[in-house]
C-alpha positions in Angstrom: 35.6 -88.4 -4.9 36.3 -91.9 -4.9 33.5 -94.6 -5.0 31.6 -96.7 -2.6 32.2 -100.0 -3.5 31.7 -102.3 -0.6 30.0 -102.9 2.3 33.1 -102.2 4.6 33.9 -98.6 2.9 30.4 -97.9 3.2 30.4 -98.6 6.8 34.2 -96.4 7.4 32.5 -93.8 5.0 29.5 -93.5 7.3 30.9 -93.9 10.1 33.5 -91.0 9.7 30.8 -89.2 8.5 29.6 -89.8 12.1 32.4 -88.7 13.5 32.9 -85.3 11.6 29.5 -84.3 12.8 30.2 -85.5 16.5 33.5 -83.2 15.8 31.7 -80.0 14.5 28.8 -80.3 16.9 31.5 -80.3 19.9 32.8 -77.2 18.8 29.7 -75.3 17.9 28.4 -76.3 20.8 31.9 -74.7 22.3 31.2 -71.5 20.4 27.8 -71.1 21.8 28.7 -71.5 25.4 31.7 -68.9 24.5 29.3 -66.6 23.3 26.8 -67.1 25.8 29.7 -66.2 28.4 30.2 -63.0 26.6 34.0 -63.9 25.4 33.3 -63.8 21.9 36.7 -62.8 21.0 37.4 -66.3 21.7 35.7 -67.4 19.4 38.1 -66.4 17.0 40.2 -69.4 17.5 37.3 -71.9 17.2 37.1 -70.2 13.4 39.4 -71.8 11.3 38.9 -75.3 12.6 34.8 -74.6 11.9 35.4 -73.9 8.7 37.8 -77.1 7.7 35.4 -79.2 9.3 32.6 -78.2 7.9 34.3 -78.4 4.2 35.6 -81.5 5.1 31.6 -82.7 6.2 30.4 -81.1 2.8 32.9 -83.2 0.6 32.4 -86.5 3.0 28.4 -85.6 3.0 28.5 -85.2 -1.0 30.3 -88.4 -1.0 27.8 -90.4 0.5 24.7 -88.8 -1.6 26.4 -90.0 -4.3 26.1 -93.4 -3.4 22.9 -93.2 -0.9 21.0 -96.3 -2.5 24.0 -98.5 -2.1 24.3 -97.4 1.6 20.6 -98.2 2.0 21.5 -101.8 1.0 24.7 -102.7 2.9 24.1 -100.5 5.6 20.6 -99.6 6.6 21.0 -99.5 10.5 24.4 -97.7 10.0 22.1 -94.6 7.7 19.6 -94.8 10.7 22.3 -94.2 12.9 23.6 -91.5 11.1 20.2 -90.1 10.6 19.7 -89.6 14.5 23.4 -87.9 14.8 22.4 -85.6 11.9 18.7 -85.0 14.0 21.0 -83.8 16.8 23.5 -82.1 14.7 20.7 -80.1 13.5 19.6 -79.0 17.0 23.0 -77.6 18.1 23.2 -75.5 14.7 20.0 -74.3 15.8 21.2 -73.1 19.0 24.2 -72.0 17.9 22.6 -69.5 15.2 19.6 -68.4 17.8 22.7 -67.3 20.3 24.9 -65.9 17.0 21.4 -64.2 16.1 20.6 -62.7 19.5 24.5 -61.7 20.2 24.2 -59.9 16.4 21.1 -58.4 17.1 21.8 -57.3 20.8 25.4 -55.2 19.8 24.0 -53.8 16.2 20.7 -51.9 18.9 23.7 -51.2 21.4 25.9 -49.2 18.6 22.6 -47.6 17.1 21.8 -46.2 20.6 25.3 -45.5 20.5 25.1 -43.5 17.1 21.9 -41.9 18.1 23.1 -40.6 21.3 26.3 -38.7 19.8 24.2 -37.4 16.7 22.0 -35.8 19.7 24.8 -34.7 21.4 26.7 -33.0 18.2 23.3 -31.3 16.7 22.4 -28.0 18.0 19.4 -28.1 20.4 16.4 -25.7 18.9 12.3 -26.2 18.5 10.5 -26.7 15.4 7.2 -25.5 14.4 5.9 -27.7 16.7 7.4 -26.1 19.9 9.2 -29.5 20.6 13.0 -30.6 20.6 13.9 -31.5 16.5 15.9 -34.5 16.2 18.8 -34.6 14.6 19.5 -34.9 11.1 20.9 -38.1 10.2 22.9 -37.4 7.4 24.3 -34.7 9.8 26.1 -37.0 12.1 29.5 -37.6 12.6 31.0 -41.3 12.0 31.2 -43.7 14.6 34.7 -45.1 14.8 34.4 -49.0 16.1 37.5 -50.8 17.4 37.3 -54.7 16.6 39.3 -56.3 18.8 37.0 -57.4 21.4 
């Protein structure tokens, strides 16, 4: 990590900083719209280049904490700036996570329905004590095989 030493490579380091975020947020907010669409299998493409730039906005972000008080000094309205793009930043991760979040939680009920449906169908069908339908054992089912190419 290489130091902060004037007010010009405070400004680049900012504003690149700027600029990885504007980068990251455009393709989140590609991923969510993806996802939203229901062609989450294209999302797979959008994976590597999420991941460098988000390492790549750790390193720079770690960068700049390390010299935050100097930034104040040379380059308050440049940190206000950059506060606001991180404010928005913050919103599309939200979004992006409440859409990953509902996608997750909307295919694990599907394949439980799933699994619950061909345990019923492969246990025998006889009353208990109570005179109602038993439900099936669960340690009785069969394994669900799940392909994952979407």
């Amino acid at each position: 990590m290489s130091p902060i030493t004037t007010t010009a490579e405070a400004e680049r380091a900012i504003d690149d900083l700027s600029a990885l975020i504007e980068k990251l947020s455009g393709l989140m907010d590609q991923e969510t719209e993806l996802v939203r669409a229901g062609k989450v299998s294209r999302t797979r493409e959008l994976g590597e280049a999420k991941a460098a730039l988000a390492h790549e906005l750790y390193t720079s972000g770690e960068r700049l904490k390390a010299h935050a008080k100097f930034l104040m000094q040379v380059a308050p309205a440049r940190c206000t700036a950059l506060r606001r793009v991180q404010e928005t930043f913050r919103a599309v991760v939200q979004k992006n996570m409440i859409v990953l979040a509902t996608t997750h939680a909307v295919s694990e009920g599907i394949m439980r329905r799933l699994s619950g449906d061909l345990a019923r169908k492969a246990s025998p069908q006889v009353y208990g004590a109570t005179g109602r339908a038993s439900a099936p054992n669960p340690r009785h089912g069969r394994p669900l095989a799940v392909s994952r190419m979407l």
